[in-house]
MARBA-355340 format. One record per residue (C-alpha): residue in three letters; x, y, z. Coordinates in steps of 0.2 Angstrom, whole numbers, plus 5000, padded with zeros to 4 digits. Layout:
N
alaXYZ...
This chain:
974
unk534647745258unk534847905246unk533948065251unk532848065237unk532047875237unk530147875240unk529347795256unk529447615254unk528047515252unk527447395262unk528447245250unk529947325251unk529947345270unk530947195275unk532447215265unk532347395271unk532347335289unk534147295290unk534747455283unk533747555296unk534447445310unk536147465302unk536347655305unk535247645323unk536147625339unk535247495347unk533447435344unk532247505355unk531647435370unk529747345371unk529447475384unk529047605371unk527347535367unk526847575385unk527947715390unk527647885379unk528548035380unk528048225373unk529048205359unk528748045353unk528148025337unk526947875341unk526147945353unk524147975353unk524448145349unk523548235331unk524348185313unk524748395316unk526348335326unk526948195314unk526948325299unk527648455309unk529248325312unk529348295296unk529848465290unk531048435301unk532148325294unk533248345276unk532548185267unk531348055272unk532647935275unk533248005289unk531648035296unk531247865294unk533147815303unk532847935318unk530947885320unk531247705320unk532947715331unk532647705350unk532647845362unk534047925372unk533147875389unk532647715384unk534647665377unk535447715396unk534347595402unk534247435392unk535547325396unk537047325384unk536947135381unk535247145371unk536047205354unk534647145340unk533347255338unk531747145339unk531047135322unk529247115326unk529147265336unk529647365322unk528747295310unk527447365324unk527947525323unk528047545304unk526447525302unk525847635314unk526847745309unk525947715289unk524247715297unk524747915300unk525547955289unk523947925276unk522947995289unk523848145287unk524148145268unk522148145267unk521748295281unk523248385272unk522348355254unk520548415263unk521448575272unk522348595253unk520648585243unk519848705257unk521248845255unk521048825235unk519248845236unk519549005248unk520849085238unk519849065221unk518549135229unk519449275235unk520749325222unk519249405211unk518949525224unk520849585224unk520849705213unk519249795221unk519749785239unk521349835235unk520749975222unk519349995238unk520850025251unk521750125239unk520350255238unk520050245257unk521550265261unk521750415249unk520050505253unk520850475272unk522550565268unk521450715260unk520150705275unk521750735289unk522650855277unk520950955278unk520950905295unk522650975299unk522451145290unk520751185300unk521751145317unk523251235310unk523551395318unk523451535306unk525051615309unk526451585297unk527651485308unk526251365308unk525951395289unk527751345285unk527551205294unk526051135290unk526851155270unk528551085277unk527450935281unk526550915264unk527050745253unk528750755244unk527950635229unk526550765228unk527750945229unk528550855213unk527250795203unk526350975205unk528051045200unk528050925184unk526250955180unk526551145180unk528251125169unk527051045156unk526051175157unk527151315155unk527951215138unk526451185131unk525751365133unk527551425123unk527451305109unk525651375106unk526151545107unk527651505095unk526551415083unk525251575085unk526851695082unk527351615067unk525751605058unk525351765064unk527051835054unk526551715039unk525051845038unk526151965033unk526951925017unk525251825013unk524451945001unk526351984991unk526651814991unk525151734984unk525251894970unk526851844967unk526451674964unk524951704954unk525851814942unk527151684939unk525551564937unk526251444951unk524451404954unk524651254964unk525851344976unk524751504978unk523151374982unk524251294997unk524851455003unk522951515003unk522651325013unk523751375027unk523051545029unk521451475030unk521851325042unk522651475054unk521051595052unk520351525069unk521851605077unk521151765076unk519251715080unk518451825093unk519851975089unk519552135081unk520852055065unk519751925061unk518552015048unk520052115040unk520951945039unk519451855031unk519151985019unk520851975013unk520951795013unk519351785004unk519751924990unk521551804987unk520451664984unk519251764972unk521051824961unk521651644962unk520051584955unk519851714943unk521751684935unk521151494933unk519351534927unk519751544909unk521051424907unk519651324917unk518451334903unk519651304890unk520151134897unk518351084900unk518051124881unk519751044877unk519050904887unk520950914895unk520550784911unk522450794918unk522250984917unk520350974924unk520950864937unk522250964942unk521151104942unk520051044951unk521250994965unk521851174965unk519751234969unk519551124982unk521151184992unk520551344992unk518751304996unk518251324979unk517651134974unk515751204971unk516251354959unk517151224950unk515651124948unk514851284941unk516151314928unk515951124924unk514151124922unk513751294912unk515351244901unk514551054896unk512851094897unk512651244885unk512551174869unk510751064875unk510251224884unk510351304866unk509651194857unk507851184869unk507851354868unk507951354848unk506951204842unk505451264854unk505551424845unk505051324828unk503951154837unk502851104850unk503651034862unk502950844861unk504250854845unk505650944852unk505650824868unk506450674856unk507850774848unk508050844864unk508250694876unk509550624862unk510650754861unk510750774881unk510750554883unk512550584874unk513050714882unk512550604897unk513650464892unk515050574890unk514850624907unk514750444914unk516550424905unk517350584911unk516750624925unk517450484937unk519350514930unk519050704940unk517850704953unk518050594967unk516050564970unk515450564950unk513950504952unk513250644964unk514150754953unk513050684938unk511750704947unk511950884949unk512350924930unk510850854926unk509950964939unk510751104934unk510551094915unk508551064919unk508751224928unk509351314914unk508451274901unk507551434895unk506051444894unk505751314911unk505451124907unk503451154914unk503151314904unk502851214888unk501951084895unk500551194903unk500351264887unk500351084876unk498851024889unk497851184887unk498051174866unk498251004862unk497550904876unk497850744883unk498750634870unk500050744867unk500350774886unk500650584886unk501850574874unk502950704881unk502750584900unk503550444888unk504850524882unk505250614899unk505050434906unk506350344893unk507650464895unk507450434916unk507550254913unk509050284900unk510150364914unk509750234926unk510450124916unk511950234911unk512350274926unk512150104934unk514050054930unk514650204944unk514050114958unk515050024969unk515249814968unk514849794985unk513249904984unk512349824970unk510749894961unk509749734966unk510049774985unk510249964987unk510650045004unk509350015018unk508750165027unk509350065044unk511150045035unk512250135045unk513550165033unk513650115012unk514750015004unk515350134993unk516950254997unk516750365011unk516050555003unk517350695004unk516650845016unk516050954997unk515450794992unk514250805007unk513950995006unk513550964989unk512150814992unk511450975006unk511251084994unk510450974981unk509450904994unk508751094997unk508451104980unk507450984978unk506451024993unk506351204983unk505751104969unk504351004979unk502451084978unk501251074990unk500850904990unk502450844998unk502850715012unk501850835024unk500350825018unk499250755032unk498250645021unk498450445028unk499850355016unk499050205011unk500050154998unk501850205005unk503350164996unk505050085004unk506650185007unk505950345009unk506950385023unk508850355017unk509950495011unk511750505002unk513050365011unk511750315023unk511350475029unk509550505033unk508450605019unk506850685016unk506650634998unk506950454992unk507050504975unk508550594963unk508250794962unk508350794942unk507050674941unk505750774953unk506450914940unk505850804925unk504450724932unk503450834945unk502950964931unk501750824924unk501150784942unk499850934941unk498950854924unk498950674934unk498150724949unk496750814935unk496950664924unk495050614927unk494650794921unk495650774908unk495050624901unk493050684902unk493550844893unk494250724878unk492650594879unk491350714878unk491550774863unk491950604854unk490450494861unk489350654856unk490150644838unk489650444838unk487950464845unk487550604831unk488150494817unk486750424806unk485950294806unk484750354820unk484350214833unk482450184826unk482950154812unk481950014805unk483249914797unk484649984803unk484550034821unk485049874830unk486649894820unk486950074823unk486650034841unk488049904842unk489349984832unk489150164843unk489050034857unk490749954853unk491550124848unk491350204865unk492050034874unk493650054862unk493650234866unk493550184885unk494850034882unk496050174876unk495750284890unk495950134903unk497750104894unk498250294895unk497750304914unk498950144918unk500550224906unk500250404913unk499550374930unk500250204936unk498550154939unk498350304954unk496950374945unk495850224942unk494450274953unk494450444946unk494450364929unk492950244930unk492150354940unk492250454923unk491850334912unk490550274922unk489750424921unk490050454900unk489550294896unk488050274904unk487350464900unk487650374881unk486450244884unk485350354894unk485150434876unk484650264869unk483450244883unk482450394880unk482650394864unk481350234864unk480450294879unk479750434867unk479350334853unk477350284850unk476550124841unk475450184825unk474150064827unk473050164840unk472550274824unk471550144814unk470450104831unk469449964832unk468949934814unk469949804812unk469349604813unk468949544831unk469749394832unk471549454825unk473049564831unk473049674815unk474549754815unk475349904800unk476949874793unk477749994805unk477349924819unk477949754812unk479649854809unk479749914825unk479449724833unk480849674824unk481849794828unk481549784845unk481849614846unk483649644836unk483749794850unk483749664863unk485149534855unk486149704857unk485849744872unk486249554877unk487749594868unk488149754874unk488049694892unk489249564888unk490749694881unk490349804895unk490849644908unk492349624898unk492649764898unk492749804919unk493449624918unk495049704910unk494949864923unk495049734935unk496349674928unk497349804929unk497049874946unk497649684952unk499149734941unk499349894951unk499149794963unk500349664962unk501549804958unk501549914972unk501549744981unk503249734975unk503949874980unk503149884997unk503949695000unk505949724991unk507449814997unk507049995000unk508150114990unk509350234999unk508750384988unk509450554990unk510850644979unk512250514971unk511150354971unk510050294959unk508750174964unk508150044954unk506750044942unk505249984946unk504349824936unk503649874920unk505050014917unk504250154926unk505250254939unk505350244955unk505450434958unk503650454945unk502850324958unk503450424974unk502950574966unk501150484963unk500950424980unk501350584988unk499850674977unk498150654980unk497950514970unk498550434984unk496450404990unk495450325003unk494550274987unk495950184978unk496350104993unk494650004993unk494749994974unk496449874977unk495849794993unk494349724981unk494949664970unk496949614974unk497049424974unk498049424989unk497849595001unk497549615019unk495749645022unk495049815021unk494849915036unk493149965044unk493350125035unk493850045019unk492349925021unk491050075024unk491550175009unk491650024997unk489950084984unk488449964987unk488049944969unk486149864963unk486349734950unk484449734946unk483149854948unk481749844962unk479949784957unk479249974964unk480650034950unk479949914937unk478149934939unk478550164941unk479450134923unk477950014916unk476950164922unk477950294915unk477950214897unk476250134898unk474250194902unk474350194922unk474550074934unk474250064952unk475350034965unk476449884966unk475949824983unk474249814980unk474249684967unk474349504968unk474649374953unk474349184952unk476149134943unk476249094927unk476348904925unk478048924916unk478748994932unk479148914948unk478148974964unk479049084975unk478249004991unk477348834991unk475748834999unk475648825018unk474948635017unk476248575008unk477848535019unk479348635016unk480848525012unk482348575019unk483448665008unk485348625008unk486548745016unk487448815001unk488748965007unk488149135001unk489549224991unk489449414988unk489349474972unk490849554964unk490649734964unk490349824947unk491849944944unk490450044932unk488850014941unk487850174933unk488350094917unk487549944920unk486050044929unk485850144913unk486149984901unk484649904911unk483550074909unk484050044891unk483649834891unk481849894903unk481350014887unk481749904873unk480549794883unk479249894886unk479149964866unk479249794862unk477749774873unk476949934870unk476949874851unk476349684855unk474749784865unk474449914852unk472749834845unk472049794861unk472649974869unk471650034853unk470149924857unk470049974875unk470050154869unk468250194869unk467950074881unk467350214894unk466150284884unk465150174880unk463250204880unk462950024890unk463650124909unk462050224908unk460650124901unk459050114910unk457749974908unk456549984896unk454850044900unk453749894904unk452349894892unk450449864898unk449949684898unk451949624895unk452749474905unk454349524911unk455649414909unk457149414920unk459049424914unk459949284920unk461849304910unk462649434902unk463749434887unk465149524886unk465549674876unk466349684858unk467749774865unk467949644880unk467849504868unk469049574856unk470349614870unk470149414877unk470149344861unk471949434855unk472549384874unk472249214868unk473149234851unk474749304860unk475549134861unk475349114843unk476049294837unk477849244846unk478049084838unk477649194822unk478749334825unk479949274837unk481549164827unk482949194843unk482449154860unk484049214867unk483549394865unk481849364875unk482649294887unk483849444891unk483549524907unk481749434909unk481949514926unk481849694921unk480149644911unk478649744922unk477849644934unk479049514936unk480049434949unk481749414947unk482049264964unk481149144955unk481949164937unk483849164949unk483348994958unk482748924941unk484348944932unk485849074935unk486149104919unk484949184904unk485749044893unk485248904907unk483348974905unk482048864897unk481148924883unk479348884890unk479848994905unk480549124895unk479049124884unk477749104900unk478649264906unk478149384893unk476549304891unk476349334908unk477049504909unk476149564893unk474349514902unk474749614920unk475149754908unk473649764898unk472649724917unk473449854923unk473049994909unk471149934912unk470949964930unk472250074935unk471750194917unk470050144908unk468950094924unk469350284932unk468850354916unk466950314919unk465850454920unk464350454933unk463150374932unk463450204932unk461650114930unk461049974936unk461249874921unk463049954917unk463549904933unk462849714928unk463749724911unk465349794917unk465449634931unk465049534916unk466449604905unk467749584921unk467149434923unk467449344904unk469149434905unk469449364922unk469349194915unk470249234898unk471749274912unk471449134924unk471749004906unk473549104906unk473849084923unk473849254929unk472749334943unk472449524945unk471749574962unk471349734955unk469949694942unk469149564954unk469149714968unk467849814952unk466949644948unk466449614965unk466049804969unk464949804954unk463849634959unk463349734974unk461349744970unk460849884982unk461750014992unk461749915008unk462449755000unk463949904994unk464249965012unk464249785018unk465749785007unk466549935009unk466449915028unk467349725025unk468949805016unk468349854999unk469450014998unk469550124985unk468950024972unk467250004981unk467250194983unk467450214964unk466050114962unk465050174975unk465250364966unk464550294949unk463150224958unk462550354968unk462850274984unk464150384991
């Protein structure tokens, strides 16, 4: 059997057998089953054994033959005649000895798994316990070393020895360590040597060089002076040396200066660029901007400061701007073929030629809004804002592809996509950013007011690099002169109103006009809402919308001192009828031709108020408008990509073509309000609800006046009345009664969710414009009543309060009284109460003007006429005319007892007192058949009944009040 065949499996053992038994000597003896020895295999001993003779052996094979083969001891004693090996006993044996053998394949594959898992459990900790031993075992050498030169004696036998001792491996690394050192201190030293020689011949060299105008050369001489300066730093050479190298570099850059200048004019780019390389060697890259920038700009510098010696500068700015967008695109063509950052370098041109211009950009603008005012002002802001928006776009193609205007650099963004800046490109975006903070006024981004309204991308600078100002230099330059007129825009726009809503108030025709008046009204009306139209357009172009609440605040306060005019322009106007008396018939309401005028005209005074009221809700309908504009403008800014700002980036324009830098500027300034913060917040579609301190500034604004108002203007404007509170009215029956009575059950009303009203953005506007409705009312009234004011005239002096009874003649019967009539004066007032409804439907064509602002009308109530219809359209007619007739009657009840009844003079007679409780009484029932109650008149009817001066007290002790005490006076009682 060859060496290397496998075991043989249990199939192939019997034609094996005989190859075994071939190469034994004899077959073991039965014996062996019984009869073990310390070597035999098949013994009871462990699997350890059986293994450990199998690495004993060359190949299996002869294992197999020697395992199988009998023993030494057992051959001496068999006989020599048995020469077969007995089959059945090794057939015995293999199989013992395969029963092991697996046995000992699978402890070996458990004890193999076991060391596997051990060492890959250990062989990560290698390195650390060997990198653990290492410092050990280092800190231990160092510890005896210590160890060994304490205990050392101090002698220098002992010295030497304890040296001869030390570490070969260390004596020659610390020799090694010092050779290093000793070369690398020489080769300094020779490099120092050498430059310090070159100092030399530097100044005759770079003469030389300069005279023979090898410029280039002389500039990299001057370079390696410079970059060998720091040799001398901290000797006393170093100032002499700097002096020397700096005066080199002033002759250099004088020999190129006008050979600069010529090529710039030239427009020589190869020459320009080359010497441009030769400044920046020499640390001169910023006076070559200089000679750049005062070459290029000079002609735009000379032609502001001629055509603003012969025009105002609203018409200079257009000429202007064109010349300097040319020059501008000429820039964006040459500039990137020199500098390596053009468009920082742009943005510094521009800066400098707004710096130069003589006299400053802000001079004449101060001097345009003190002589021209606010229009002009504007203008100039457009043009300024066309020529910001033109070099955006000009500019635009300089940026860099990956760092598109759409997205600009984040203020996170640690790096931009554009080139890397070269050191004097980032000096230069220093110094610009320096000038612009120079440039900034007081109102700045330290201003500790809150920022509601703050813009993105304030905070990144050139290439990522943080910055102050988000906006480029030149346009603070252009645009921060204007921000002083913004901030006052509000003052601005009141010192242009005045004047003009003056002018149309004073034109003719006059308000009272009697044919005219209503007209005039409208067209004066309409003229100030166009003038208040314009100045709502002008806030939004010059402003942005910052200065909307400042704005309506102003108009609020023009408009409605116009119609405050109207008002008292009617308050003071008197009926003519009172001058004629009572002469006229009884049972008619005679009025003169004037009086008829004015009722017409009063009711054409109303339609224009109804129509006034509408424009002026169009009119905050378009401010509203626009401040969800604003809005939904700033919106988008707050919610895109921040711009990077800072010097060499132009941020993209804003919607509507505005500037970002104009809206920075704006919300830096105070403008920037508490107020324009609530203003947004109510009345953006879509904003986060207003803060608590939002919410508490928001203006509480009345959309009707109070009855104690209405009943203090009836009284203002018609004979006196007494106070509110103390009266109480049956409703009309053309009106729906507030409460129903307590018998009647109460249905339950649905739940309907109450929604706030939407705030008026001119609320003393409106005030004013119901002031004005309130007074066309009450002259409309005031004329309606004029015959019976006139007949109730004289009614206090009439003779009837003092009569006495006739003397009883001797021998008469007396008769007694048992009824009163009323007197002519009573009569005629009840009898042109009745005729009331009759002299609308004569007069009265349009109900639509009636039925404006019903609500204002003295002694009504405005809940019932809102749950009856919410509209004045929606109002019935019956209503509306119910509610005038009803008005009209408490006004006239009100004259008599809170005016006429006070005016009796003492003494009041007994048959007075019965005739004036007569008179109350007819008029109390003339009321009651219009449906209207007065406490009042009752109060002086009942006071009057009283026969005797204890029935009064009785009275007066039950709650009569003042009214009983009136009475009490005219009788004598009190």
């Amino acid at each position: 059997m060859a060496a290397s065949t496998p075991l043989p499996r249990r199939s192939q053992r019997t034609s094996a057998l005989p190859v075994l038994t071939e190469s034994a000597a004899s077959p073991p003896p039965i014996s062996r089953k019984t009869t073990t020895t310390p070597d035999d295999p098949f013994s009871s001993s462990s699997s350890a054994a059986l293994a450990a003779s199998l690495d004993a052996y060359p190949s299996v094979t002869a294992w197999l033959n020697d395992l199988l083969s009998p023993s030494p001891s057992t051959t001496n004693n068999t006989t020599s005649a048995s020469s077969s090996t007995d089959l059945a006993e090794v057939d015995e044996r293999v199989n013992s000895l395969l029963t092991r053998l697996e046995v000992a394949a699978a402890a070996t594959a458990s004890t193999l798994e076991r060391t596997i898992a051990d060492v890959s459990r250990t062989v990560p900790r290698l390195n650390y316990d060997l990198q653990f031993m290492r410092e050990n075992a280092s800190a231990l050498r160092h510890s005896l070393r210590a160890v060994q030169l304490k205990a050392a004696p101090a002698s220098s036998t002992s010295g030497a020895a304890s040296a001869s001792d030390e570490d070969p491996t260390t004596q020659a690394l610390d020799r090694l360590r010092y050779l290093h050192t000793v070369q690398s201190h020489m080769t300094a030293a020779h490099a120092v040597l050498r430059e310090a020689e070159s100092w030399s011949t530097l100044e005759p060299e770079v003469s030389a060089l300069i005279a023979e105008s090898a410029h280039a050369r002389a500039a990299d001489r001057l370079a390696e002076a410079a970059s060998s300066l720091g040799v001398f730093a901290n000797t006393p050479e170093y100032d002499s040396r700097r002096s020397l190298l700096f005066s080199l570099q002033n002759g250099l850059e004088a020999a190129l200066s006008s050979a600069l200048v010529a090529a710039v004019q030239a427009r020589d780019v190869d020459a320009c660029k080359a010497y441009f390389g030769v400044f920046g060697r020499i640390e001169r890259e910023e006076e070559f901007r200089g000679y750049w920038n005062g070459t290029r700009r000079g002609d735009v510098v000379e032609l502001w400061a001629k055509e603003l010696a012969q025009a105002s500068v609203v018409d200079v700015l257009p000429t202007w701007f064109k010349a300097l967008q040319n020059l501008l695109v000429e820039e964006t063509d040459t500039v990137p073929l020199i500098f390596p950052d053009p468009l920082p370098t742009i943005s510094a041109f521009l800066l400098s030629t707004i710096d130069a211009l003589s006299p400053s950009f802000p001079t004449p603008l101060s001097e345009l809004a003190s002589s021209t005012g606010l229009a002009d002002l504007i203008a100039a802001y457009e043009h300024t804002v066309a020529f910001v928006l033109f070099a955006h776009a000009t500019t635009a193609k300089l940026l860099p592809p990956a760092s598109p205007i759409a997205s600009p650099i984040s203020e996170h963004s640690p790096v931009s996509a554009g080139p890397t800046p070269s050191p004097a490109a980032q000096r230069s975006a220093k110094r610009l950013s320096r000038r612009l903070t120079s440039h900034r006024l007081s109102v700045s981004a330290t201003d500790s007011r809150p920022n509601f309204l703050a813009l993105p991308g304030t905070g990144g600078g050139l290439y990522g690099a943080p910055s102050a100002a988000p906006e480029e230099p030149w346009e603070v330059a252009l645009l921060e002169p204007f921000l002083e007129f913004q901030t006052s825009y509000a003052t601005l726009e009141r010192r242009a109103l005045d004047p003009q809503l003056r002018t149309i108030w004073d034109e003719p025709p006059r308000l009272l006009h009697p044919a005219d008046g209503a007209k005039a009204l409208r067209d004066k009306a309409s003229r100030a809402f166009a003038l208040a139209d314009d100045a709502l357009a002008r806030c939004v172009i010059f402003t942005a919308g910052f200065a909307l609440p400042a704005l309506l605040s102003t108009l609020d306060s023009a408009l409605s001192g116009f119609f405050a005019r109207a008002s008292a322009t009617l308050d003071g106007h008197k009926p003519s009828s009172g001058a004629e008396g009572a002469g006229g018939a009884a049972a008619d309401l005679d009025y003169t031709p004037e009086d008829l005028a004015v009722l017409q005209l009063s009711l054409r005074l109303l339609e224009t108020c109804r129509e006034v009221g509408d424009r002026l809700k169009r009119f905050e309908e378009a401010a509203r408008s626009k401040v969800e504009s604003v809005a939904k403008e700033l919106h988008a800014l707050e919610g895109g990509s921040g711009g990077s700002g800072g010097p060499g980036y132009f941020p993209p324009a804003p919607p509507k073509g505005r500037p970002r830098a104009a809206l920075s500027l704006l919300q830096q300034s105070a403008l920037n309000s508490l107020e324009l913060q609530t203003l947004i917040a109510t009345f953006d579609p879509a904003p986060a609800p207003p803060s608590p301190a939002a919410t508490a500034v928001t203006p509480k604004l009345e959309h009707r006046r109070s009855d104690s108002r209405s009943v203090s203007s009836a009284a203002a404007q018609t004979p006196t009345t007494p106070s509110r509170p103390e009266h109480r009215r049956t409703e009309s029956a053309f009106l729906p009664s507030p409460a129903p009575s307590a018998s009647a059950p109460t249905p339950p009303s649905p739940a309907v969710p109450a929604q706030a009203p939407t705030p008026r953005l001119l609320p003393r506007t409106a005030s004013a414009l119901k002031t004005l409705t309130a007074s066309t009312q009450q002259l409309l009234q005031r004329t309606i009543l004029s015959p019976l004011l006139a007949h109730l005239a004289p009614y206090p002096s009439l003779p009837v309060w003092g009569a006495s009874p006739p003397a009883a003649r001797p021998g008469s019967i007396a008769v007694p009284t048992f009824s009163l009539s009323p007197t002519e004066t009573i009569a005629r007032v009840g009898e042109g109460l009745l005729n009331l409804p009759g002299l609308f439907e004569s007069y009265v064509v349009d109900d639509r003007a009636l039925a404006h602002s019903v609500e204002t009308l003295p002694f009504v109530d405005a809940l019932p006429l809102s749950q009856a219809g919410a509209e004045e359209e929606q109002l019935p007619a019956e209503m509306v005319l119910g509610t005038w007739l009803s008005s009209l009657t408490l006004t006239l009840l009100s004259h008599l007892t809170g005016t006429m009844l006070p005016a009796l003079r003492a003494p009041l007679s007994e048959i007075g007192a019965r005739q004036l409780a007569s008179d109350l009484g007819y008029l109390g029932n003339v009321v009651r058949a219009l449906d209207v109650e007065w406490d009042e008149m009752d109060k002086w009817r009942e006071a009057c009944e009283a026969g005797d001066a204890r029935k009064w007290r009785e009275g007066k002790d039950a709650g009569g009040g003042e009214v009983w005490e009136r009475v009490g006076k005219l009788r004598g009682w009190n």
